[in-house]
MDTraj code that builds the backbone (N, CA, C; nanometers):
import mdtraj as md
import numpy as np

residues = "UNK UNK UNK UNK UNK UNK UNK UNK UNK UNK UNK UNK UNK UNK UNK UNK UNK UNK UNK UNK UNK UNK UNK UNK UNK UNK UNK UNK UNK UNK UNK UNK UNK UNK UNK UNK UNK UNK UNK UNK UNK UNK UNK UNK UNK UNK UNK UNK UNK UNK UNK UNK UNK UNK UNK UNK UNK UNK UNK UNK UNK UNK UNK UNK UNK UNK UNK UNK UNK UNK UNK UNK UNK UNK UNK UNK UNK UNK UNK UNK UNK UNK UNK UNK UNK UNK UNK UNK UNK UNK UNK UNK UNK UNK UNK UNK UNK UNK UNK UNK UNK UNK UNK UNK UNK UNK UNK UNK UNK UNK UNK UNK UNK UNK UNK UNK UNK UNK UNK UNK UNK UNK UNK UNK UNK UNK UNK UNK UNK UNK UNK UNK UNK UNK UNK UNK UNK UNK UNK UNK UNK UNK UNK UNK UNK UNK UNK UNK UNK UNK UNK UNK UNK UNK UNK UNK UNK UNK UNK UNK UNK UNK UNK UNK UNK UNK UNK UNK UNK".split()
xyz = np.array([
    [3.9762, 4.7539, 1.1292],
    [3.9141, 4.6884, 1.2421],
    [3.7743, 4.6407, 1.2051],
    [3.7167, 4.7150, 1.1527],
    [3.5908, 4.6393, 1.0566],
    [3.5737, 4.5148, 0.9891],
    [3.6715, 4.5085, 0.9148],
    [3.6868, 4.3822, 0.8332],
    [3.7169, 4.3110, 0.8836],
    [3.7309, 4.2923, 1.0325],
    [3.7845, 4.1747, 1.1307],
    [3.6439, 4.1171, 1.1727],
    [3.5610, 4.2152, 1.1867],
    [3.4645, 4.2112, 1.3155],
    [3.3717, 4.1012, 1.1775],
    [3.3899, 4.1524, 1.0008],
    [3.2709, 4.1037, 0.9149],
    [3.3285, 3.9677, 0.9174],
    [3.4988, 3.9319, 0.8994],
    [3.5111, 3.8140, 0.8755],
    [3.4982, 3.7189, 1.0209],
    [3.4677, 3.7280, 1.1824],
    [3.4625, 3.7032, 1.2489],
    [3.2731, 3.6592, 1.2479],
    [3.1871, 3.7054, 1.1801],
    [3.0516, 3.7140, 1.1566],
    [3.0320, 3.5824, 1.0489],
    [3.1286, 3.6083, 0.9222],
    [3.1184, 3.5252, 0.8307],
    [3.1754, 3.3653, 0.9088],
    [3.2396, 3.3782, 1.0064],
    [3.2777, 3.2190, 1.0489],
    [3.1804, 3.1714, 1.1164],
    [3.1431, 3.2508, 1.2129],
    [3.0545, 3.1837, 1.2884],
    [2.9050, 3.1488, 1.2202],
    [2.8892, 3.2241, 1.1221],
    [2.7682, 3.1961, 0.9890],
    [2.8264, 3.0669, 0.9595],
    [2.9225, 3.0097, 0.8916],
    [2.9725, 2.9086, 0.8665],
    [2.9544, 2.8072, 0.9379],
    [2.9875, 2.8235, 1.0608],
    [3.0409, 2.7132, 1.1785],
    [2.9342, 2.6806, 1.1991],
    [2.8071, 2.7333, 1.1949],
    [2.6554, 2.6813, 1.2521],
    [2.5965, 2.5968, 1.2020],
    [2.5079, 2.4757, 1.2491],
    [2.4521, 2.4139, 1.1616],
    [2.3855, 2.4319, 1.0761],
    [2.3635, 2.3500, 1.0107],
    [2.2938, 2.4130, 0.9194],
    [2.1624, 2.3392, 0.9251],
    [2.0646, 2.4514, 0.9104],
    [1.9135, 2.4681, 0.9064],
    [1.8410, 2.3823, 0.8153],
    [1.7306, 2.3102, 0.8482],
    [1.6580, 2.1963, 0.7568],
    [1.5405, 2.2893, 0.6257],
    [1.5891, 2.2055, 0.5621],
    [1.5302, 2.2915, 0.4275],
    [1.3684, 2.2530, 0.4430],
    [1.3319, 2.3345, 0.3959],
    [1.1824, 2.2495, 0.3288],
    [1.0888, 2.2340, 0.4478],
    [0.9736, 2.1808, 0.4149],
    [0.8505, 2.1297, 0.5193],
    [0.8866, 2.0466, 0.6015],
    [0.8112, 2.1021, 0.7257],
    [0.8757, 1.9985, 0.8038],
    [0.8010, 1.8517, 0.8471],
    [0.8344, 1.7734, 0.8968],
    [0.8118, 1.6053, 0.8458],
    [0.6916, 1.6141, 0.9071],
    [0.6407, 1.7094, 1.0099],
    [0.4788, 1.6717, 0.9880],
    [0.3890, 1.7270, 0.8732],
    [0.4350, 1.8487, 0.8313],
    [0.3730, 1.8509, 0.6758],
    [0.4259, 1.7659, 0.5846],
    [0.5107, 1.6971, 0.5598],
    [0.5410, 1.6239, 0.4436],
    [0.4514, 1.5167, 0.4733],
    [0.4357, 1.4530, 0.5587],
    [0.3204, 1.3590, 0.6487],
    [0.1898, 1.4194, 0.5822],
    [0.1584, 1.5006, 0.6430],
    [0.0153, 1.5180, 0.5952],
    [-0.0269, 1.5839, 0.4333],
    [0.1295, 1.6043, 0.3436],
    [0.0879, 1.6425, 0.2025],
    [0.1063, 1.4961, 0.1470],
    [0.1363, 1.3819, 0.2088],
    [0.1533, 1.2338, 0.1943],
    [0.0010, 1.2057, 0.2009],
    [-0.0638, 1.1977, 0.3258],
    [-0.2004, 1.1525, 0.3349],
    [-0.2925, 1.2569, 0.2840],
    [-0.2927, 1.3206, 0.2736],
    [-0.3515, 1.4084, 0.1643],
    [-0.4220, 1.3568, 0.0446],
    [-0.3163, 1.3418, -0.0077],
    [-0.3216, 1.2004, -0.1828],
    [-0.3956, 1.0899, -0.1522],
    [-0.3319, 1.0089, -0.0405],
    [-0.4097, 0.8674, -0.0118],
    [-0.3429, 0.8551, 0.1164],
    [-0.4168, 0.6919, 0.1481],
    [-0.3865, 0.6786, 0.2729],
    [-0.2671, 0.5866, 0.2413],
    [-0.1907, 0.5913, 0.3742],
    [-0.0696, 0.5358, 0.4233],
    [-0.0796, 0.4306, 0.5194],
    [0.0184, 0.3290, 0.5116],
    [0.0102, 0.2669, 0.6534],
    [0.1342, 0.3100, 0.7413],
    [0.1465, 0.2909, 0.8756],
    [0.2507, 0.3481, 0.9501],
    [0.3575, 0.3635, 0.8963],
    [0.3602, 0.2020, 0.8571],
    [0.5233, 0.1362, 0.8242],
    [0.5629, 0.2309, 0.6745],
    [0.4740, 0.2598, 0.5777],
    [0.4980, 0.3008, 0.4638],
    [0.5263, 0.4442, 0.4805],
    [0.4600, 0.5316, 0.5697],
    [0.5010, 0.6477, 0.5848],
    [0.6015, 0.6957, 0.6597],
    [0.6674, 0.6079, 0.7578],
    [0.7588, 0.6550, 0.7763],
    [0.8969, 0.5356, 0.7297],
    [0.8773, 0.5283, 0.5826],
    [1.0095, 0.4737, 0.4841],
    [0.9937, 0.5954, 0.4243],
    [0.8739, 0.6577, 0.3500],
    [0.8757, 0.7848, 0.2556],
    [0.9376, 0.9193, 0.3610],
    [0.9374, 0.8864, 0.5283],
    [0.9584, 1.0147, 0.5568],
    [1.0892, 1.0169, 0.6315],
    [1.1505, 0.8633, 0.6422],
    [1.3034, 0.8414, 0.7051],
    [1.3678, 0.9749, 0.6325],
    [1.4139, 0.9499, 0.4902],
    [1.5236, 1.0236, 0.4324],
    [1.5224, 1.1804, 0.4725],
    [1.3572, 1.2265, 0.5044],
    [1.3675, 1.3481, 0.5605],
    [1.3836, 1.3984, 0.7106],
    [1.4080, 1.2795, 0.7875],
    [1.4316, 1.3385, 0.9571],
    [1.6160, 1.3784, 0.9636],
    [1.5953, 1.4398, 1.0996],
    [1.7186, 1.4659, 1.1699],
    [1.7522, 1.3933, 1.2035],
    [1.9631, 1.3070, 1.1722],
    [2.0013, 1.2681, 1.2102],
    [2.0375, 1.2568, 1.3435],
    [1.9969, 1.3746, 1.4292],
    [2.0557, 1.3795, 1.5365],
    [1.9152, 1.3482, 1.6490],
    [1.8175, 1.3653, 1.5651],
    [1.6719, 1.3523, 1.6221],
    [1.5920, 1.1926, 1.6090],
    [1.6459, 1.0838, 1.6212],
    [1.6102, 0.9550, 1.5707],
    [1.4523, 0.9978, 1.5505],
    [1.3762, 0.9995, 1.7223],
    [1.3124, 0.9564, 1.8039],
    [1.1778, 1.0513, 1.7338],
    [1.1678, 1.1676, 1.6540],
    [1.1769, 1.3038, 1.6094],
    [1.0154, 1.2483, 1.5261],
    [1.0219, 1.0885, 1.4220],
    [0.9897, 1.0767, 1.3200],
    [0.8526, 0.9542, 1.3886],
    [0.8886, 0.8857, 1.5453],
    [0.8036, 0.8453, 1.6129],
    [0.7014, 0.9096, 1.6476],
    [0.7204, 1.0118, 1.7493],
    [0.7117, 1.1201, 1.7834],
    [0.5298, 1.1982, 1.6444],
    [0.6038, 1.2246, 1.5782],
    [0.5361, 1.2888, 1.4528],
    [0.4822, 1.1577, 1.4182],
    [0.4612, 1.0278, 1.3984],
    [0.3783, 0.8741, 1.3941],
    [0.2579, 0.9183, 1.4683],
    [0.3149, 0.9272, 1.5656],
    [0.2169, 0.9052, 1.7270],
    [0.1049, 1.0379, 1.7069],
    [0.1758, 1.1360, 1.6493],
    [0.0843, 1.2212, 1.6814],
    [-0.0105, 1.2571, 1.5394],
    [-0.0201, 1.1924, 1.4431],
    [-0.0589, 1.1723, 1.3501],
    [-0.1836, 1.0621, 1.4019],
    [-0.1259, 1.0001, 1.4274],
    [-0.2357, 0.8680, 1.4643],
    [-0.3624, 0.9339, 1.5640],
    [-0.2961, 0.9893, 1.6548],
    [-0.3912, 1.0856, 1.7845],
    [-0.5072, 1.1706, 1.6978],
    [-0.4188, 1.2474, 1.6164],
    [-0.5103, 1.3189, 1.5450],
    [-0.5688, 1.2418, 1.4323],
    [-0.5922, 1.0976, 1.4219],
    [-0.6931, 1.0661, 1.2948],
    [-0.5958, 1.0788, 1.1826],
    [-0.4841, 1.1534, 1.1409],
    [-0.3889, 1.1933, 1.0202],
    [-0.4052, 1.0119, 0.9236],
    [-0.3524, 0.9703, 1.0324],
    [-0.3034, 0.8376, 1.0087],
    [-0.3577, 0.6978, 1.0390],
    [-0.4138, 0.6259, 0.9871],
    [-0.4908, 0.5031, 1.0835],
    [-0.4416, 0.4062, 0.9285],
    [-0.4049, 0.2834, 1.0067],
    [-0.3999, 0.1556, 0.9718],
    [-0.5287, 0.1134, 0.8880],
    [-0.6431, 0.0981, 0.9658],
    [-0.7586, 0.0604, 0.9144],
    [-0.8236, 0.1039, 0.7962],
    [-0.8282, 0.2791, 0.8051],
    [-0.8291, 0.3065, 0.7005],
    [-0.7691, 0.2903, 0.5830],
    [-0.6281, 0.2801, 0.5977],
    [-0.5507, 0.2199, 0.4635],
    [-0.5941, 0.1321, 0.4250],
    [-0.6093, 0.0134, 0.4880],
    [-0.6314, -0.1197, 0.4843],
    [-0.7664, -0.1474, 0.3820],
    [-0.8602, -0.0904, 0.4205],
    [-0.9999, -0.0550, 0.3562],
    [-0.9607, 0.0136, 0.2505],
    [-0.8748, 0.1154, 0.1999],
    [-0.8852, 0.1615, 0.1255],
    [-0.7895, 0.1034, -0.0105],
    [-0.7079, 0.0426, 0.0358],
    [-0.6406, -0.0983, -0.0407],
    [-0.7561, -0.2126, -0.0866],
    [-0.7964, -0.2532, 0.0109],
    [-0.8824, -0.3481, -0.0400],
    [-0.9869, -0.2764, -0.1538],
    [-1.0581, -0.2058, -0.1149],
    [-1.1456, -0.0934, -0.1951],
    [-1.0730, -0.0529, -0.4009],
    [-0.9434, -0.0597, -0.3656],
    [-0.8802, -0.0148, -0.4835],
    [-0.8662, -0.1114, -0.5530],
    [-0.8091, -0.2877, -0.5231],
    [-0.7671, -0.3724, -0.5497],
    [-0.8344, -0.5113, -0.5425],
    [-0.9159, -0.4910, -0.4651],
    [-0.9925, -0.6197, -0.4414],
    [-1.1197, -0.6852, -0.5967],
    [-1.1149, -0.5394, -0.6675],
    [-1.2143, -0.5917, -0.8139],
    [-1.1235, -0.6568, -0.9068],
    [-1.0037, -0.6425, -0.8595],
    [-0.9127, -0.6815, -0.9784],
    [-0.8539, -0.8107, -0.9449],
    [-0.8399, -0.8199, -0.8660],
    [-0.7066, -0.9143, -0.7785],
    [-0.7609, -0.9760, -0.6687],
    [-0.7393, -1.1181, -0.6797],
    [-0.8005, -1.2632, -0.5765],
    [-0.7173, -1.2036, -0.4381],
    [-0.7906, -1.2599, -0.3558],
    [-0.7259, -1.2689, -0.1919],
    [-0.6001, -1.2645, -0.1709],
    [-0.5409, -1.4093, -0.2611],
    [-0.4325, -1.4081, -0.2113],
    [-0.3229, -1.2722, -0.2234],
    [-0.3525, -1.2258, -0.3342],
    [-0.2536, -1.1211, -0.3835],
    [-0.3378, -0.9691, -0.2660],
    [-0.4041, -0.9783, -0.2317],
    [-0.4329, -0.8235, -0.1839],
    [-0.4144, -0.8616, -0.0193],
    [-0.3720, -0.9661, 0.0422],
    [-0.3615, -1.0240, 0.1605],
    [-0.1917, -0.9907, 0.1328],
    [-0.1139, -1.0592, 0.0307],
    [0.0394, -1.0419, 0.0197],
    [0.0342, -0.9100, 0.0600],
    [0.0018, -0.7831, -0.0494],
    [-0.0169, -0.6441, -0.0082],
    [-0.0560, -0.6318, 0.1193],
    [-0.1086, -0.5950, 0.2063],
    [-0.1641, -0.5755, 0.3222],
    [0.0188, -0.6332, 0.3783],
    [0.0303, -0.7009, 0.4289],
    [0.1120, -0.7444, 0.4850],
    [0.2296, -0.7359, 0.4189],
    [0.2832, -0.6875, 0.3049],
    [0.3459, -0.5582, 0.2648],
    [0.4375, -0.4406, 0.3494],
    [0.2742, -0.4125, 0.3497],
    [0.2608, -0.2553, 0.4061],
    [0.2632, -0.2655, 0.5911],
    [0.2819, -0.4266, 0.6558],
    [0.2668, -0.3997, 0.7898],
    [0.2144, -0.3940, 0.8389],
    [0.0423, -0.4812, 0.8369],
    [-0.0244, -0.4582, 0.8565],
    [-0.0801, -0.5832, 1.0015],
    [-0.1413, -0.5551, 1.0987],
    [-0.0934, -0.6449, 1.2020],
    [-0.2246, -0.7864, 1.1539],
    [-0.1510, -0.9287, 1.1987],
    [-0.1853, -0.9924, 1.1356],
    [-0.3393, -1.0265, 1.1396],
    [-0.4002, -0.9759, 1.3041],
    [-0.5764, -1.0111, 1.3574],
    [-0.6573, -0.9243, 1.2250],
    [-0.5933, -0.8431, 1.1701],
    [-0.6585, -0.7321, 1.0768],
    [-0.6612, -0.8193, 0.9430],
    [-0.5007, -0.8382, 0.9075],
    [-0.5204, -0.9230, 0.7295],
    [-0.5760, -1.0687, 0.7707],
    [-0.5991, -1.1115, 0.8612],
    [-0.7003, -1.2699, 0.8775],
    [-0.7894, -1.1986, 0.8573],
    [-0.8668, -1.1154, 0.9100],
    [-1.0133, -1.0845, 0.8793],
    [-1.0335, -1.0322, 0.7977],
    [-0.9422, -0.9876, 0.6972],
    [-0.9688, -0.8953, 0.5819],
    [-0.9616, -1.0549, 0.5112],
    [-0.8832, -1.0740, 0.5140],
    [-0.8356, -1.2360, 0.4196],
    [-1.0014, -1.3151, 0.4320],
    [-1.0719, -1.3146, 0.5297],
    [-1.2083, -1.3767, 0.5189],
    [-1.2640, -1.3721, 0.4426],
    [-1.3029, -1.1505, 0.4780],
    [-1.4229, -1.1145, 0.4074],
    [-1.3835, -1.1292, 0.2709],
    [-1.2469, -1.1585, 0.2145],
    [-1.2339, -1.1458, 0.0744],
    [-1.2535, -1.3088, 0.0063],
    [-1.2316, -1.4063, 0.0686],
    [-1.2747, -1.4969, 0.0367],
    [-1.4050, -1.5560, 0.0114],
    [-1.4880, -1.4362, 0.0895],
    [-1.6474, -1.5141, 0.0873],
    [-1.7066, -1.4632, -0.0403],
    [-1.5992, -1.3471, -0.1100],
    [-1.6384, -1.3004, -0.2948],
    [-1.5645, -1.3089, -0.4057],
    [-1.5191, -1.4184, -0.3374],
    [-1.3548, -1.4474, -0.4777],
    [-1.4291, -1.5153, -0.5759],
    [-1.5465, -1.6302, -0.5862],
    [-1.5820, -1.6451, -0.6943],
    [-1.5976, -1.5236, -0.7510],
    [-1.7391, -1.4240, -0.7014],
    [-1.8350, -1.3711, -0.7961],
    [-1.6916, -1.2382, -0.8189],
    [-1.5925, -1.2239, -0.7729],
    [-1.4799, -1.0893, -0.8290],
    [-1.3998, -1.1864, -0.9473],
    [-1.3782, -1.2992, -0.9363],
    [-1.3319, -1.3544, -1.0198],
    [-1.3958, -1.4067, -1.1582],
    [-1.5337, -1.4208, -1.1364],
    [-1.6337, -1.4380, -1.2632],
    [-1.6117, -1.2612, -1.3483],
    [-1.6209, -1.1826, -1.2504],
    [-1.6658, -1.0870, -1.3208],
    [-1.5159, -1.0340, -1.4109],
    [-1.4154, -1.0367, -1.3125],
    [-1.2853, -1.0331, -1.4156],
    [-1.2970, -1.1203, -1.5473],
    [-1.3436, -1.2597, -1.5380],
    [-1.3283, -1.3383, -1.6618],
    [-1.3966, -1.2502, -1.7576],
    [-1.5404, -1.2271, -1.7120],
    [-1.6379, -1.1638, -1.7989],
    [-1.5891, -1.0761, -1.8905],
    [-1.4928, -0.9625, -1.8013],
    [-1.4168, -0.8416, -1.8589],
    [-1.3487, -0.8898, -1.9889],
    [-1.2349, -1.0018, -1.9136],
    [-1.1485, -1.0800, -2.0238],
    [-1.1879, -1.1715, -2.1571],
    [-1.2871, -1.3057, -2.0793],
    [-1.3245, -1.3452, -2.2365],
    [-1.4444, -1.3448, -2.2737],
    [-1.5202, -1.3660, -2.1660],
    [-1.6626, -1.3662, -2.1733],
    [-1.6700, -1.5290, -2.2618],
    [-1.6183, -1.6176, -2.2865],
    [-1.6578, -1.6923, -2.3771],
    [-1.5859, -1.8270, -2.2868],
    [-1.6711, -1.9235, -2.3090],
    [-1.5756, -2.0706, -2.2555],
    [-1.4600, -2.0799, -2.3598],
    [-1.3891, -2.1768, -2.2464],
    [-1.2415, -2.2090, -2.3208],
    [-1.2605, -2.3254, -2.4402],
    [-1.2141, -2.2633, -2.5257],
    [-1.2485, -2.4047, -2.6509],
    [-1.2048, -2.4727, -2.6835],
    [-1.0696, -2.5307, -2.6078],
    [-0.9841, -2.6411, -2.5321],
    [-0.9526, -2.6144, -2.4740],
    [-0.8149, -2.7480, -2.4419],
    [-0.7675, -2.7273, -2.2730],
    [-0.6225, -2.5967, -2.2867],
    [-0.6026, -2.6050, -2.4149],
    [-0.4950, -2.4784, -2.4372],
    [-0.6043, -2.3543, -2.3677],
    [-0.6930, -2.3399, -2.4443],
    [-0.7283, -2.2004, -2.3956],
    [-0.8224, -2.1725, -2.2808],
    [-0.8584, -2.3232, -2.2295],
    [-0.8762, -2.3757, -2.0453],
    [-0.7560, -2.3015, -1.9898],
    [-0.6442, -2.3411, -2.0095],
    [-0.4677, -2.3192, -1.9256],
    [-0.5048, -2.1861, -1.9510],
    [-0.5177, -2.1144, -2.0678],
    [-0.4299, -1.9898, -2.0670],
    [-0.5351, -1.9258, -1.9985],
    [-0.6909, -1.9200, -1.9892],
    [-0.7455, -1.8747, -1.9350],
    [-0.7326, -1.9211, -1.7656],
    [-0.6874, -1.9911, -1.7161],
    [-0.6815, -2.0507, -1.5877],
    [-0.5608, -1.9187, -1.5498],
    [-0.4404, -1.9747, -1.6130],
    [-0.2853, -1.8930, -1.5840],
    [-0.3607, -1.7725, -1.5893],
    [-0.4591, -1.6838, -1.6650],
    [-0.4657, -1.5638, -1.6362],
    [-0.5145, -1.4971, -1.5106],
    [-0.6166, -1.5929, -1.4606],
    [-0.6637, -1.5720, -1.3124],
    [-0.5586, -1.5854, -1.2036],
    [-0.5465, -1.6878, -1.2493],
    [-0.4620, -1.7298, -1.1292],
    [-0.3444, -1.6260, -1.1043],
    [-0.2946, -1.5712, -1.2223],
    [-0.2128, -1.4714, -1.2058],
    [-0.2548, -1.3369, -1.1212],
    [-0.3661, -1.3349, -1.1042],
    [-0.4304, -1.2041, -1.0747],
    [-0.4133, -1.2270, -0.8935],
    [-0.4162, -1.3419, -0.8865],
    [-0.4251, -1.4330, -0.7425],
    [-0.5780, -1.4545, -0.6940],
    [-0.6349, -1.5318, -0.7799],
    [-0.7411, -1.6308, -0.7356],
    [-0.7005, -1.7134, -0.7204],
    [-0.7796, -1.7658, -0.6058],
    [-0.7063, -1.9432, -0.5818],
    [-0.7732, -2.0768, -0.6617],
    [-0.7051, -2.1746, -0.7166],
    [-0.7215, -2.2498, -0.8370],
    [-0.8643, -2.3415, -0.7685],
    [-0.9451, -2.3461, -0.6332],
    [-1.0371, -2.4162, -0.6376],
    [-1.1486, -2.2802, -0.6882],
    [-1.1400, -2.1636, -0.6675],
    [-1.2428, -2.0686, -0.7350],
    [-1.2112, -2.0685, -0.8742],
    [-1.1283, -2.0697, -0.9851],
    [-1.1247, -2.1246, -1.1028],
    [-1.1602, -2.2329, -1.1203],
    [-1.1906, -2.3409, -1.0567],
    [-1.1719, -2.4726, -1.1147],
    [-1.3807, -2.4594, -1.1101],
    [-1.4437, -2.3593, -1.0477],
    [-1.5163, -2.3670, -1.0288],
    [-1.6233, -2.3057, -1.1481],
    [-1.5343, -2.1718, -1.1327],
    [-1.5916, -2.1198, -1.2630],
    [-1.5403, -2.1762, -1.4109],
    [-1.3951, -2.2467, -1.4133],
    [-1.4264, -2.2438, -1.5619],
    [-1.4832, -2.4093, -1.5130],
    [-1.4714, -2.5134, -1.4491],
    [-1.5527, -2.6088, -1.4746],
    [-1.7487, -2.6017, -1.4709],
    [-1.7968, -2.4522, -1.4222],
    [-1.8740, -2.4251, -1.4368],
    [-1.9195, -2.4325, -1.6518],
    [-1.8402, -2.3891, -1.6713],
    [-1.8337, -2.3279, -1.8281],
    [-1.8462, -2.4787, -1.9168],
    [-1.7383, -2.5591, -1.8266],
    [-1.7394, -2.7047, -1.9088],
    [-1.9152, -2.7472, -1.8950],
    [-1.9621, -2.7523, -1.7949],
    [-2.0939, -2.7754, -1.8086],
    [-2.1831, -2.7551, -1.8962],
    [-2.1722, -2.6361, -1.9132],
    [-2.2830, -2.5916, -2.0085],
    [-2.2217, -2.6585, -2.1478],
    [-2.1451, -2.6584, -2.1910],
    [-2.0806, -2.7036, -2.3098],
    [-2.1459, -2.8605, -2.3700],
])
top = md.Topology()
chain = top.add_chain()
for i, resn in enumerate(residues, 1):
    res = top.add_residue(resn, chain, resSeq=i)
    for name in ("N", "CA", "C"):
        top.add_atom(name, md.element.get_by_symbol(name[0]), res)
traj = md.Trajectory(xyz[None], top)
């Protein structure tokens, strides 16, 4: 009669759902922003795979209350993107990013401004890094042009600095 009562214990152990492993999605949230900042949209793609299927609403919920508490802010990401990326990389490319990540559009217009009013002098100073030297034809005009431009400066702030360079020449 014992061994009825253990295997009657062992089913219903079985039959139960089963229990979520690990931290739960508001700590995985905040060992996320921890490292760096997040934008909404990005943190909850890194934290979909970890909610309850049966809990959609579960992973909003934990958004909202992240945001309440400061955990989480847009702005700050935003600043802190630009901050990381903006010495390296023209407008256009750190504006693509931003809006990426979801970022609402009254925010990347005004970020898109302030970054335009220093795309020469971020873009001189990249060249500086790179050749420091004028182009000593139009081959190494192009390849030095294609390299900016790759970075995403826009071709009237090159045309400025390296036709700056033709000058002196």
């Amino acid at each position: 009669m014992h061994d009825k009562d253990d295997s009657d214990d062992f089913e219903q152990m079985s039959s139960s759902p089963a229990r979520k492993k690990g931290p739960s999605l508001k700590m995985r949230a905040v060992g996320l922003l921890s490292r760096r900042e997040h934008s909404r949209i990005e943190l909850a793609r890194k934290l979909a795979p970890h909610t309850d299927p049966d809990n959609p609403a579960e992973l909003e919920s934990v958004l909202d209350a992240l945001e309440r508490e400061n955990w989480l802010s847009n702005e700050r990401f935003a600043q802190s993107l630009v901050h990381r990326r903006a010495p390296r990389k023209g407008a256009a490319l750190v504006v693509q990013e931003l809006r990426q990540h979801g970022l609402p559009d009254e925010q990347v217009a005004q970020i898109s401004e302030q970054l335009k009013e220093t795309e020469v002098q971020r873009a001189r100073s990249v060249w500086q890094r790179k050749f420091n030297r004028p182009p000593a034809d139009r081959a190494d005009y192009a390849r030095q042009f294609r390299f900016l431009a790759s970075r995403g400066f826009s071709p009237d702030c090159l045309r400025r600095i390296l036709g700056e360079l033709d000058d002196a020449l």
